[in-house]
N, CA, C and O atoms as CSV, one atom per row, in Angstrom:
chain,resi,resn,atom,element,x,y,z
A,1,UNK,N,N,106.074,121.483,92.884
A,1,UNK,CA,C,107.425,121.416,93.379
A,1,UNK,C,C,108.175,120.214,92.795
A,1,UNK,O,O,109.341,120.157,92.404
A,2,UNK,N,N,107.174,119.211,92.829
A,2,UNK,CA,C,108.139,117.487,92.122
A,2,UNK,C,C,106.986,116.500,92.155
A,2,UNK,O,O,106.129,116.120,92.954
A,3,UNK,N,N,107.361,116.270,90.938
A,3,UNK,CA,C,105.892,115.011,90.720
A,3,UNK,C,C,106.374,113.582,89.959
A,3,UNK,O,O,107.189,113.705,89.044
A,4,UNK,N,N,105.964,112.429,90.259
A,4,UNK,CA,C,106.014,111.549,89.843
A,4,UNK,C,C,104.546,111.286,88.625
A,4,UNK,O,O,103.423,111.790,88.599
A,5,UNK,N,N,105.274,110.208,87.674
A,5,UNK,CA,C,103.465,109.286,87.073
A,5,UNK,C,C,103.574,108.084,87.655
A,5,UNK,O,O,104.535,107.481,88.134
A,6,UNK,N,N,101.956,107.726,87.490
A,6,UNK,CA,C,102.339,106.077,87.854
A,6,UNK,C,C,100.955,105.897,87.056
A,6,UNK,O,O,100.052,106.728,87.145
A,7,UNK,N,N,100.882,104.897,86.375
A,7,UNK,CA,C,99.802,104.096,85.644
A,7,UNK,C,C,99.005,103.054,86.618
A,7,UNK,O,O,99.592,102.054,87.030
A,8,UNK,N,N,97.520,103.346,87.006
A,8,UNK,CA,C,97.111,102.513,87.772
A,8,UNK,C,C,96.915,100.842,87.260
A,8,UNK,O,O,96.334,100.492,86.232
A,9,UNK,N,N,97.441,100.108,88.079
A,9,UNK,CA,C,98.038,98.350,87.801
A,9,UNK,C,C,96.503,97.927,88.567
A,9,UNK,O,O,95.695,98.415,89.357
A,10,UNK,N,N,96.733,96.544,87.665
A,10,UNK,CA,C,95.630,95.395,88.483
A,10,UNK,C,C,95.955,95.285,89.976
A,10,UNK,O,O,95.044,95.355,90.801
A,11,UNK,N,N,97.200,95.120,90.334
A,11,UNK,CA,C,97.037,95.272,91.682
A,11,UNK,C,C,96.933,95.975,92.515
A,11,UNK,O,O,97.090,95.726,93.710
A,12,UNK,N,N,96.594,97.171,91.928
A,12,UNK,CA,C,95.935,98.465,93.094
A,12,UNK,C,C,94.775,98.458,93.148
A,12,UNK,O,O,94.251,99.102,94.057
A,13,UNK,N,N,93.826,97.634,92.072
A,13,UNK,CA,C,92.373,97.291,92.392
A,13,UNK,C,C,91.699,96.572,93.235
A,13,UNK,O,O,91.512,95.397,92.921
A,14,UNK,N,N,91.071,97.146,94.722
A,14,UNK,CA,C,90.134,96.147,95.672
A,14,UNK,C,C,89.070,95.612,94.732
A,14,UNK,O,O,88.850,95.780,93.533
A,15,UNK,N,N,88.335,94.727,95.945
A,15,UNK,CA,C,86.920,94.435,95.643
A,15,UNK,C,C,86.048,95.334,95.139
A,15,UNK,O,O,85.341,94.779,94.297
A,16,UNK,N,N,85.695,96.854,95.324
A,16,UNK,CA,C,85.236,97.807,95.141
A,16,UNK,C,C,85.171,97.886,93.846
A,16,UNK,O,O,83.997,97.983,93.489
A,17,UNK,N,N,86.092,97.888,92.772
A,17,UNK,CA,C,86.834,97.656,91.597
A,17,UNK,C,C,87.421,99.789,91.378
A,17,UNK,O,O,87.213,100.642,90.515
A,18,UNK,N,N,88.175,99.758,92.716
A,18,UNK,CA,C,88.919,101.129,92.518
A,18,UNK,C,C,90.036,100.699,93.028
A,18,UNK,O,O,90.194,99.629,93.617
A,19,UNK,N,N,90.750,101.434,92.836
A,19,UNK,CA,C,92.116,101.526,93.556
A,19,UNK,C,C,91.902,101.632,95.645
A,19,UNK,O,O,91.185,102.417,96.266
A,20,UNK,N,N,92.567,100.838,96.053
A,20,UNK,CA,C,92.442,100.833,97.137
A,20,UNK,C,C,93.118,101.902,98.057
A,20,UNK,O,O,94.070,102.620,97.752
A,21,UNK,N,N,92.449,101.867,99.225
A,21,UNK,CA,C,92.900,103.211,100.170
A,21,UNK,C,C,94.016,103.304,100.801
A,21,UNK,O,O,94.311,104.321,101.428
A,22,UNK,N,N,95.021,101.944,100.701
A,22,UNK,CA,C,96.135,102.259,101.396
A,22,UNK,C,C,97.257,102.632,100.667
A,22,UNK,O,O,98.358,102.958,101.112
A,23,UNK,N,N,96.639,102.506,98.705
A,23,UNK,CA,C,97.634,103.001,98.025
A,23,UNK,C,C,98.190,104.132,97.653
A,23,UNK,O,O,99.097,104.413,96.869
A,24,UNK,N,N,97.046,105.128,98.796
A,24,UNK,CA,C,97.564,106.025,98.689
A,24,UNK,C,C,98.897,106.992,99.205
A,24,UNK,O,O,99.462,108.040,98.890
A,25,UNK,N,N,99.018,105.593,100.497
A,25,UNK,CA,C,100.035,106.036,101.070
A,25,UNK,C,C,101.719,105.489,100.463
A,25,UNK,O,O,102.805,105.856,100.914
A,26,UNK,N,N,101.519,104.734,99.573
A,26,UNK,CA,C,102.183,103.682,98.779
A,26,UNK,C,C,102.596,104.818,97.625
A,26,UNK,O,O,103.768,104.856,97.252
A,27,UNK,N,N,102.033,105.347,97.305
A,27,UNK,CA,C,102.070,106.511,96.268
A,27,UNK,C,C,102.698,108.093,96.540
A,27,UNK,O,O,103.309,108.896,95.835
A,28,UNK,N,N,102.385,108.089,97.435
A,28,UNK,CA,C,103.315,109.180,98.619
A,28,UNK,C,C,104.105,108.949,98.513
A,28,UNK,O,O,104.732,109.751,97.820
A,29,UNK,N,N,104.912,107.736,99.011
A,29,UNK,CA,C,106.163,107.161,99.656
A,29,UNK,C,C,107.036,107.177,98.118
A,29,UNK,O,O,108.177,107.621,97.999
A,30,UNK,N,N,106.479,106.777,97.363
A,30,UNK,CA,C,106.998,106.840,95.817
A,30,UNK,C,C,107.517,107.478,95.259
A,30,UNK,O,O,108.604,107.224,94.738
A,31,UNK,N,N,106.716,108.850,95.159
A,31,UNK,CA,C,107.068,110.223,94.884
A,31,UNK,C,C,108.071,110.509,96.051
A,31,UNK,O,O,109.135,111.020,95.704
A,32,UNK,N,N,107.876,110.235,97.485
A,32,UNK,CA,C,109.263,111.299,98.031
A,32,UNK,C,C,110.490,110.238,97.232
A,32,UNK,O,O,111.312,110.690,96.435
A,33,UNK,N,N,110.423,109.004,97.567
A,33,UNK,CA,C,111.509,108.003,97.339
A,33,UNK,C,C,112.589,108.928,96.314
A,33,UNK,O,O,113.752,109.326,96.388
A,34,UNK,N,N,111.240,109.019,95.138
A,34,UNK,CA,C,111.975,109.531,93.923
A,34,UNK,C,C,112.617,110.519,93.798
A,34,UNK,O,O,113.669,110.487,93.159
A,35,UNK,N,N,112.094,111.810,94.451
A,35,UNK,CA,C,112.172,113.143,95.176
A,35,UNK,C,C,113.755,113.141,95.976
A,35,UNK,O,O,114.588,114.027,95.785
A,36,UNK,N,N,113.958,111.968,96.890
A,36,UNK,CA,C,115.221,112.359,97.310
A,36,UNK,C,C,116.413,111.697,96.336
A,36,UNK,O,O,117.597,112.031,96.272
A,37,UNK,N,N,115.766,110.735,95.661
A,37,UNK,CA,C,117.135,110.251,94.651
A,37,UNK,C,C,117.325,111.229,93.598
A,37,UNK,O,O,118.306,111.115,92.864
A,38,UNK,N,N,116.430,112.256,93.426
A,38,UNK,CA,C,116.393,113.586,92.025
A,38,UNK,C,C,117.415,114.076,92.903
A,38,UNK,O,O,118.419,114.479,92.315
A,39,UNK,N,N,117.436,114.182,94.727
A,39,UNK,CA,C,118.208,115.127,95.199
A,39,UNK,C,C,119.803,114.770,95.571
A,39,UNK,O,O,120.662,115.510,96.050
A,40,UNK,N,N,119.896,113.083,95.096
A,40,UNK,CA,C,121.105,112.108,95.246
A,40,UNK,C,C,121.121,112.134,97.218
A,40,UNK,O,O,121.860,112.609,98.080
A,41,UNK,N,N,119.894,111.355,97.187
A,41,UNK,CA,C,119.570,111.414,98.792
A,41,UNK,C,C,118.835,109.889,98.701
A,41,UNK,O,O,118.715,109.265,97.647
A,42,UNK,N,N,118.414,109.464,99.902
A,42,UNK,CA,C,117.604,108.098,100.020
A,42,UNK,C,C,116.968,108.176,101.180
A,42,UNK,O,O,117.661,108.723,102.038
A,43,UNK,N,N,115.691,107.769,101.620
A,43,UNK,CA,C,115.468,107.281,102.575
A,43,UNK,C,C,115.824,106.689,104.224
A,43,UNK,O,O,115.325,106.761,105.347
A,44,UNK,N,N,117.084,106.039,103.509
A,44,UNK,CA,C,117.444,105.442,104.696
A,44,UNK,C,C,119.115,106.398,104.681
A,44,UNK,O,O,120.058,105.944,105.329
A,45,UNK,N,N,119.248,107.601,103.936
A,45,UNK,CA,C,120.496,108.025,103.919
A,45,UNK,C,C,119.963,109.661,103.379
A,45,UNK,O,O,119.723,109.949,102.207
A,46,UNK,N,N,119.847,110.719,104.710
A,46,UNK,CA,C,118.962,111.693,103.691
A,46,UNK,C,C,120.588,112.869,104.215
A,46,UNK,O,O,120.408,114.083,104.130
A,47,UNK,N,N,121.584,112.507,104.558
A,47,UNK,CA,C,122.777,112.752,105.001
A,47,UNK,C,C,123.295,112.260,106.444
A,47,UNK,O,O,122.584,111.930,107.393
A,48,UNK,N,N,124.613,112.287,106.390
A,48,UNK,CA,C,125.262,111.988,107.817
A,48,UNK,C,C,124.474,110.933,108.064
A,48,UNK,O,O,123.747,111.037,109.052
A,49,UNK,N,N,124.431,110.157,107.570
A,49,UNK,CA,C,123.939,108.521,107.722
A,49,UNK,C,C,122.371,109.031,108.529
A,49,UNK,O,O,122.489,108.542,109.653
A,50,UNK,N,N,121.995,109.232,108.514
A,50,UNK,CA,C,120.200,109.734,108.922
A,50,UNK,C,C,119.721,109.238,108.336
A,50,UNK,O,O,120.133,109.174,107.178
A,51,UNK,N,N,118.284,108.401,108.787
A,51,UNK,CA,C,117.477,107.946,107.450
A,51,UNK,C,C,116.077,108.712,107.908
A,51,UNK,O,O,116.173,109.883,108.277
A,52,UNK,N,N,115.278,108.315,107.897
A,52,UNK,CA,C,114.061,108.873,107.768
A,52,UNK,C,C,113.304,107.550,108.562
A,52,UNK,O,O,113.838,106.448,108.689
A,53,UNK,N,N,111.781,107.955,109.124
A,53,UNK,CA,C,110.890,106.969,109.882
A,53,UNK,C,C,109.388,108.311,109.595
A,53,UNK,O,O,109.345,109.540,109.636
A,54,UNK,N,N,108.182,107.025,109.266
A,54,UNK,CA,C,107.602,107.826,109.120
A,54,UNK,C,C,106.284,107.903,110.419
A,54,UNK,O,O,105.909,106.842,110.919
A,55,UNK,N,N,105.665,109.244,110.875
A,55,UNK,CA,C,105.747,109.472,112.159
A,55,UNK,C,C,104.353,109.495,112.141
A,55,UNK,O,O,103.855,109.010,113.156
A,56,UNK,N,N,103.490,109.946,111.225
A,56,UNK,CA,C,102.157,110.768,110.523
A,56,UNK,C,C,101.711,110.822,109.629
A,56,UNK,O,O,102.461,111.265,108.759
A,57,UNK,N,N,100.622,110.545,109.269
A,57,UNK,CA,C,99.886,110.768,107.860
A,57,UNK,C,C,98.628,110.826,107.990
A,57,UNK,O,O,97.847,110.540,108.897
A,58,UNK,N,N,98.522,111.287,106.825
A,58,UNK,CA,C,96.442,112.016,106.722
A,58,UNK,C,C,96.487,111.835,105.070
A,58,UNK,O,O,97.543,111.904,104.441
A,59,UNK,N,N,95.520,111.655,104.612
A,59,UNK,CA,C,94.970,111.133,103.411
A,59,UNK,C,C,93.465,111.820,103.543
A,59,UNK,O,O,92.730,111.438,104.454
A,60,UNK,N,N,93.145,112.565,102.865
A,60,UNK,CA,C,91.807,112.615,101.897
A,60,UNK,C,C,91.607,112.376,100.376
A,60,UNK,O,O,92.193,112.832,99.394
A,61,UNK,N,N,90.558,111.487,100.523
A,61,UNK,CA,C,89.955,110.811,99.246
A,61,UNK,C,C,88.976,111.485,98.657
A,61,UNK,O,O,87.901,111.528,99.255
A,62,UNK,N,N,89.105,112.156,97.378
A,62,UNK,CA,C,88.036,113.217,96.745
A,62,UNK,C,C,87.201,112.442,95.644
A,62,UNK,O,O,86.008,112.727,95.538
A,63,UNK,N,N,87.880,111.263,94.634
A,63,UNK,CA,C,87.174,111.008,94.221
A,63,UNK,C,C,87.660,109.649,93.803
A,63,UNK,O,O,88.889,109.660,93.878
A,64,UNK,N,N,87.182,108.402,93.366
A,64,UNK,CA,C,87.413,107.138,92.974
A,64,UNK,C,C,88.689,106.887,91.699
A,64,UNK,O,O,88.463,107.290,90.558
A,65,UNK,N,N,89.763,106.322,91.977
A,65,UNK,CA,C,90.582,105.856,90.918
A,65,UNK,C,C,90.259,104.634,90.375
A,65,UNK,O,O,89.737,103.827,91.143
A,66,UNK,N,N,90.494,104.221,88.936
A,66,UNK,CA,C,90.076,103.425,88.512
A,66,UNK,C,C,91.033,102.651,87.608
A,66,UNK,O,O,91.883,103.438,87.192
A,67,UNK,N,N,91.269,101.133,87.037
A,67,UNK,CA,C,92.198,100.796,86.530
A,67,UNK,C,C,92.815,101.556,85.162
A,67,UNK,O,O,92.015,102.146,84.436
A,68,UNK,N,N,94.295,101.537,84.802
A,68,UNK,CA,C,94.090,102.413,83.616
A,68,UNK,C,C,94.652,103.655,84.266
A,68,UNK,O,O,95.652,103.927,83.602
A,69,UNK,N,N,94.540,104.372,85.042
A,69,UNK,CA,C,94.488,105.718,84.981
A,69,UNK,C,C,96.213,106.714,85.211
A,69,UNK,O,O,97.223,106.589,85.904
A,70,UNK,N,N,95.988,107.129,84.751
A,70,UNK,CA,C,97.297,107.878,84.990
A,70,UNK,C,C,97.081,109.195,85.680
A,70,UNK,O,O,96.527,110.279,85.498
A,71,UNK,N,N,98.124,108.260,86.962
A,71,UNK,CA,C,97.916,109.610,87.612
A,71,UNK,C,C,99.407,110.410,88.079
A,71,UNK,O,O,100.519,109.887,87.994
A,72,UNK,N,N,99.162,111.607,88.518
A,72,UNK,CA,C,100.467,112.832,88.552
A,72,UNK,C,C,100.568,112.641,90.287
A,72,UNK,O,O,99.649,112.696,91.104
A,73,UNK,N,N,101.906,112.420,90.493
A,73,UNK,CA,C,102.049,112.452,92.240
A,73,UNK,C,C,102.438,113.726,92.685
A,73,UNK,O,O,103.102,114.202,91.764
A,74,UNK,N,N,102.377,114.492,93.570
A,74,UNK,CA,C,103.047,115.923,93.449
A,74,UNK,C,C,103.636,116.004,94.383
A,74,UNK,O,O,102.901,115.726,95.331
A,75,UNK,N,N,104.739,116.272,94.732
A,75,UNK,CA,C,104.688,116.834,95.867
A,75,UNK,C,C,104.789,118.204,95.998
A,75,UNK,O,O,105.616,118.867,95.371
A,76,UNK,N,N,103.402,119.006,97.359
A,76,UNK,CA,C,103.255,120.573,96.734
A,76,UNK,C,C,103.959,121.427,97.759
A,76,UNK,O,O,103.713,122.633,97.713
A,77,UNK,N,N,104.799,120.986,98.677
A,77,UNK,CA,C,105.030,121.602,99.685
A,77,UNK,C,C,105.637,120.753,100.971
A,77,UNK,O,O,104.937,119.995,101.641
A,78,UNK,N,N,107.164,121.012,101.238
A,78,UNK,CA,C,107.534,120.522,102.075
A,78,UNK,C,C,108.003,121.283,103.768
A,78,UNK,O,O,108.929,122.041,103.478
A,79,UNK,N,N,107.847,121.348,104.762
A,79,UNK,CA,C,107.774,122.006,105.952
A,79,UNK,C,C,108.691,121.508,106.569
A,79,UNK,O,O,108.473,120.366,106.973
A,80,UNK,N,N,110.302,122.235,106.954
A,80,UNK,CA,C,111.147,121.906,107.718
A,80,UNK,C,C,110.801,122.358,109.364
A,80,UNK,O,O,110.270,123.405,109.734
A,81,UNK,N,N,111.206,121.397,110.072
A,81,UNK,CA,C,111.599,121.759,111.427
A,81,UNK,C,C,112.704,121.129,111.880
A,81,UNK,O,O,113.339,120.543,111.004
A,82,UNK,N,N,113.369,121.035,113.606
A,82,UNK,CA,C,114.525,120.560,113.489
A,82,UNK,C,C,114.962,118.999,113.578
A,82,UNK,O,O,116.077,118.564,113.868
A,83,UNK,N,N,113.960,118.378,113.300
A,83,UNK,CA,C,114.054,117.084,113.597
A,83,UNK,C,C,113.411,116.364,112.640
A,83,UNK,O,O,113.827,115.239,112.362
A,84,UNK,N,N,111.940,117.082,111.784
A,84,UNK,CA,C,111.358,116.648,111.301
A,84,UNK,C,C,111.084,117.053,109.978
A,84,UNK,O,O,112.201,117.510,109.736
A,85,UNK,N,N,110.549,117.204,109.105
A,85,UNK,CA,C,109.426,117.783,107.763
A,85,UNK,C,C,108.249,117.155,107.730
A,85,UNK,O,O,108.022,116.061,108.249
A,86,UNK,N,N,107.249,118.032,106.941
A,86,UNK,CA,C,106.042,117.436,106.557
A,86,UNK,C,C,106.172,117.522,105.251
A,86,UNK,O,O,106.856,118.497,104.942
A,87,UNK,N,N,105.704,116.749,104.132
A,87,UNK,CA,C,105.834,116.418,102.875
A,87,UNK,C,C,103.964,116.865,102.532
A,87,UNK,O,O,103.096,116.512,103.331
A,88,UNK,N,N,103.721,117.436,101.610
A,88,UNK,CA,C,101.897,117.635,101.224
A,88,UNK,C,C,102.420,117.005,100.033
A,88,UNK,O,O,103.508,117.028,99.457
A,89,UNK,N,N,100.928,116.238,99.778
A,89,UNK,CA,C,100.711,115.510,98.417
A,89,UNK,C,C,99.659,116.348,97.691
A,89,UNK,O,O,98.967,117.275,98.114
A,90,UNK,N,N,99.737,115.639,96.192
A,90,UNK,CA,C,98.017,115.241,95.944
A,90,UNK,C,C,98.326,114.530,94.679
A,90,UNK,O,O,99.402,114.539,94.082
A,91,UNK,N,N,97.246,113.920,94.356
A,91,UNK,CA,C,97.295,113.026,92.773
A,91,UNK,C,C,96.286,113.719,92.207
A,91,UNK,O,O,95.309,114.289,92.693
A,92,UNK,N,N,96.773,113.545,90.832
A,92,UNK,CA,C,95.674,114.382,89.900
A,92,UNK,C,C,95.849,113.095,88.903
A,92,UNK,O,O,96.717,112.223,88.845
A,93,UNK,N,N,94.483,113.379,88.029
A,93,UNK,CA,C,94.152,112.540,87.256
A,93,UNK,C,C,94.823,113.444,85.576
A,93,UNK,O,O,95.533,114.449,85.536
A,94,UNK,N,N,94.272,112.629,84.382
A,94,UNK,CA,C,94.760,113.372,83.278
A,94,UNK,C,C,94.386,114.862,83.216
A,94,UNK,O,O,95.063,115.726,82.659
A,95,UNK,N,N,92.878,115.109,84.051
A,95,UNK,CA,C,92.456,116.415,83.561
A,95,UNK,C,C,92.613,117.205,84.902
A,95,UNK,O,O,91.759,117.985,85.326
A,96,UNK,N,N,93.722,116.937,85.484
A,96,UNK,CA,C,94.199,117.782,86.658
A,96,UNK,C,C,93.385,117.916,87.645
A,96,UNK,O,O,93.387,118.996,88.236
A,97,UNK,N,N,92.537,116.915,88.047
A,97,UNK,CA,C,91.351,117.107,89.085
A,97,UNK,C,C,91.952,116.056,90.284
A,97,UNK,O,O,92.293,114.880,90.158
A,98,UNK,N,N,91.953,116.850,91.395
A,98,UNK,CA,C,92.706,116.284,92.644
A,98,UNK,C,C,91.654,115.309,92.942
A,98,UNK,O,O,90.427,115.346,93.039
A,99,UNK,N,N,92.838,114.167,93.083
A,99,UNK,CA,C,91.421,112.897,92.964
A,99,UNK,C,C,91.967,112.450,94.906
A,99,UNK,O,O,91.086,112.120,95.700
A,100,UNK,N,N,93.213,112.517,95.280
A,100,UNK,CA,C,93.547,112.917,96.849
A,100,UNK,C,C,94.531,113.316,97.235
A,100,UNK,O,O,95.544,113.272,96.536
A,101,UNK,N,N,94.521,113.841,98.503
A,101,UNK,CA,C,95.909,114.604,98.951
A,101,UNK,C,C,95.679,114.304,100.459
A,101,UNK,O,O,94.837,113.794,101.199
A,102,UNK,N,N,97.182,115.044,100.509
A,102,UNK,CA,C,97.515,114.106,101.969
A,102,UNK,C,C,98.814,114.813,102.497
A,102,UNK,O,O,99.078,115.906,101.997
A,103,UNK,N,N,99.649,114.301,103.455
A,103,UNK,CA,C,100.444,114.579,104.185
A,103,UNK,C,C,101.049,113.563,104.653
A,103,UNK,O,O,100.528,112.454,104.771
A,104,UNK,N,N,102.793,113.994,105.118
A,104,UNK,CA,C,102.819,112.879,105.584
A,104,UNK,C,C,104.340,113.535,106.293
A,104,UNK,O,O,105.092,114.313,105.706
A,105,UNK,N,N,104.550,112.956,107.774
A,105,UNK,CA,C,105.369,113.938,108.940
A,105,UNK,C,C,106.488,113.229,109.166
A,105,UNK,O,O,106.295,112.642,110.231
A,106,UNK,N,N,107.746,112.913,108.671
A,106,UNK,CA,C,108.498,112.569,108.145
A,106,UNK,C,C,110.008,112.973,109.041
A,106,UNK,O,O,110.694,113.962,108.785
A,107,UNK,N,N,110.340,111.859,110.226
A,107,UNK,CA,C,111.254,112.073,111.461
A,107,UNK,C,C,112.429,111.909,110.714
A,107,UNK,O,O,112.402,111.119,109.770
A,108,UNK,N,N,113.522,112.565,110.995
A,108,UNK,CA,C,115.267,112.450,110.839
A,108,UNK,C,C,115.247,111.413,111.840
A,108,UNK,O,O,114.536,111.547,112.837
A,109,UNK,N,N,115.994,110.347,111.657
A,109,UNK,CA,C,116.293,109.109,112.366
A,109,UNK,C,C,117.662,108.229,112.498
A,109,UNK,O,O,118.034,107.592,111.512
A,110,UNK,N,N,118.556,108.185,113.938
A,110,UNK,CA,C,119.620,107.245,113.350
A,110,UNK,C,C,119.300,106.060,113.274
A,110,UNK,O,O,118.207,105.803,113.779
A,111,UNK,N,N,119.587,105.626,113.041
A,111,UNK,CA,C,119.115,103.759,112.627
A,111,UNK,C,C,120.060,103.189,113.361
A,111,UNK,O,O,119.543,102.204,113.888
A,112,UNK,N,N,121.444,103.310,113.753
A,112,UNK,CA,C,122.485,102.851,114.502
A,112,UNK,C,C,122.139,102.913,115.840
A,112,UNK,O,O,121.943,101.981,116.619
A,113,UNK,N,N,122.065,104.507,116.089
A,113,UNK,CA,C,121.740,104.294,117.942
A,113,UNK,C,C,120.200,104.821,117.909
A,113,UNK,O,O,119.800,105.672,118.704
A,114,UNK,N,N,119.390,104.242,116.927
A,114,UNK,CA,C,117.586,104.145,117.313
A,114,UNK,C,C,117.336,104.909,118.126
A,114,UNK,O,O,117.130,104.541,119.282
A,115,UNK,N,N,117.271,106.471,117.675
A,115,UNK,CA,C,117.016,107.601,118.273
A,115,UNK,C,C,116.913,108.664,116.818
A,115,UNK,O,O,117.454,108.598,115.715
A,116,UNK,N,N,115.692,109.887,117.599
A,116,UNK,CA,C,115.626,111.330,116.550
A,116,UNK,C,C,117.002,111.566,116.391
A,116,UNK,O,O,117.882,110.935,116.977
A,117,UNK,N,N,117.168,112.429,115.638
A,117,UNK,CA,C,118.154,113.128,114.452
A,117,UNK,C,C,117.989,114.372,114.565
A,117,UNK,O,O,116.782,114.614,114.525
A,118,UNK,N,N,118.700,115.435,114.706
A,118,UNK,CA,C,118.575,116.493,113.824
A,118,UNK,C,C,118.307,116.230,112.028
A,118,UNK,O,O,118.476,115.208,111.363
A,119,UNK,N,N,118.010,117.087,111.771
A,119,UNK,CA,C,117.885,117.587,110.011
A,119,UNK,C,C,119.628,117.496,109.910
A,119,UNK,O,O,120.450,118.067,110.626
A,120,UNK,N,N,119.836,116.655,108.864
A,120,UNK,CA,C,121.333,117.052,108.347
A,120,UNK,C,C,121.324,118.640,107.407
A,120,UNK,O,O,120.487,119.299,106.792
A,121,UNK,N,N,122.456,118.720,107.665
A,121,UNK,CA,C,122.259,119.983,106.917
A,121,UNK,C,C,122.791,119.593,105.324
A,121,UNK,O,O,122.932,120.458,104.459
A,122,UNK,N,N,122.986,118.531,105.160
A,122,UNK,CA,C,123.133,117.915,104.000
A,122,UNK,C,C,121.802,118.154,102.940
A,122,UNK,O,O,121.855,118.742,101.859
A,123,UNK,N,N,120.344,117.396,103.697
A,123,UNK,CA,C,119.250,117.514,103.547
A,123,UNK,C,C,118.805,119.090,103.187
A,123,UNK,O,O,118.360,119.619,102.169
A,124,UNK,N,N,119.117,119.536,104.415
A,124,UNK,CA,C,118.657,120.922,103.885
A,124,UNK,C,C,118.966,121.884,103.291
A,124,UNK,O,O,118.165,122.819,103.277
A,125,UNK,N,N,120.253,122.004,102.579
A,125,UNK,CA,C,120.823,122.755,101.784
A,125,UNK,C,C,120.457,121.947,100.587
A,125,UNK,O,O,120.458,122.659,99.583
A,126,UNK,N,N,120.142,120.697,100.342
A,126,UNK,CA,C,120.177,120.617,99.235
A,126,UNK,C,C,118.438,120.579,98.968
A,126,UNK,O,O,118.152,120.544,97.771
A,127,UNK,N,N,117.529,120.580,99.703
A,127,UNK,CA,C,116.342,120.996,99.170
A,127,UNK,C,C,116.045,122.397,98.944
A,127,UNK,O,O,115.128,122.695,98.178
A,128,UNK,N,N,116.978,123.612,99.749
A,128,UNK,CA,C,116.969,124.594,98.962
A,128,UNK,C,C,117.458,125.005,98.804
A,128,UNK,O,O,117.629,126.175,99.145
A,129,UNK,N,N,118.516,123.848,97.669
A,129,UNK,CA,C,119.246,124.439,96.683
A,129,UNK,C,C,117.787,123.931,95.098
A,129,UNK,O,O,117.385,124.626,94.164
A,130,UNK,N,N,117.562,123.017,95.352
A,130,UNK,CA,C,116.405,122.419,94.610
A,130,UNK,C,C,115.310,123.687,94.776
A,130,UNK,O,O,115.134,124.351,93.754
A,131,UNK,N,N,114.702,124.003,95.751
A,131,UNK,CA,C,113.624,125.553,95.927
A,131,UNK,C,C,114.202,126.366,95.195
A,131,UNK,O,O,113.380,127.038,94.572
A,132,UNK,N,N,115.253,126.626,94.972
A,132,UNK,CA,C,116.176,128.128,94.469
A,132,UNK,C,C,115.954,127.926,93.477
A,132,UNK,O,O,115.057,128.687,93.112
A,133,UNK,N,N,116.378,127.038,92.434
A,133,UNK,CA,C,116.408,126.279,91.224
A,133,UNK,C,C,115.263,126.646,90.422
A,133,UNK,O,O,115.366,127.249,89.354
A,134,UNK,N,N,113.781,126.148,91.125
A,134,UNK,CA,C,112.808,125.902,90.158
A,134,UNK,C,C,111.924,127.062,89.978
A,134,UNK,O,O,110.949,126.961,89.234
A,135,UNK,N,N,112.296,128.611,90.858
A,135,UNK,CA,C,111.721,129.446,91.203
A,135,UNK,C,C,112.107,130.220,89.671
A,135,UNK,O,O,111.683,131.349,89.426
């Protein structure tokens, strides 16, 4: 559906000498970031002044990243409801082998009066106007 690269840096390496486990959620966040500015959207502005708060996440780790590596962010699937979406990940390495994937449950939020949101319909017409597009 939409993928980012990112080249694994010295500073995603723990003690372990892999990429560490919270970057995976760091890598998520990346790819949507990018995902809503492809859609001339932001985070903290996904329409009608709404930003986003994130509510949920799940991560599975399939296999070890290592410095060096280039990896593909995807995002494979996004799930509207009226307040919320779920975003599915996964990273693949050069030879397309899901190294992890994940999820992540993603609240409409005002930031002014610090309360849920509906979905703007800003948001959602324009992700499928983006679905329509790539089909």
């Amino acid at each position: 559906m939409f993928f980012s690269k990112y080249k694994v840096n010295v500073s995603d390496i723990n003690y372990g000498g892999h990429m560490g486990n919270e970057r995976a959620l760091i890598l998520f966040q990346q790819c949507r970031i990018d995902f809503f500015h492809f859609l001339g959207l932001s985070e903290i502005n996904i329409g009608d002044n709404i930003g986003t708060i994130q509510k949920d996440a799940h991560v599975n780790y399939h296999k070890e990243i290592f410095l060096g590596t280039l990896l593909t962010i995807r995002i494979k699937n996004i799930e509207l409801s009226r307040t919320s979406f779920n975003v599915f990940y996964e990273i693949l390495n050069q030879d397309y082998e899901t190294l992890i994937d994940g999820s992540t449950l993603i609240v409409a939020y005002d930031y002014e009066k610090k309360k849920i949101a509906k979905l703007p319909n800003i948001f959602k017409d324009s992700l499928n106007e983006y679905l329509k597009n790539i089909k």
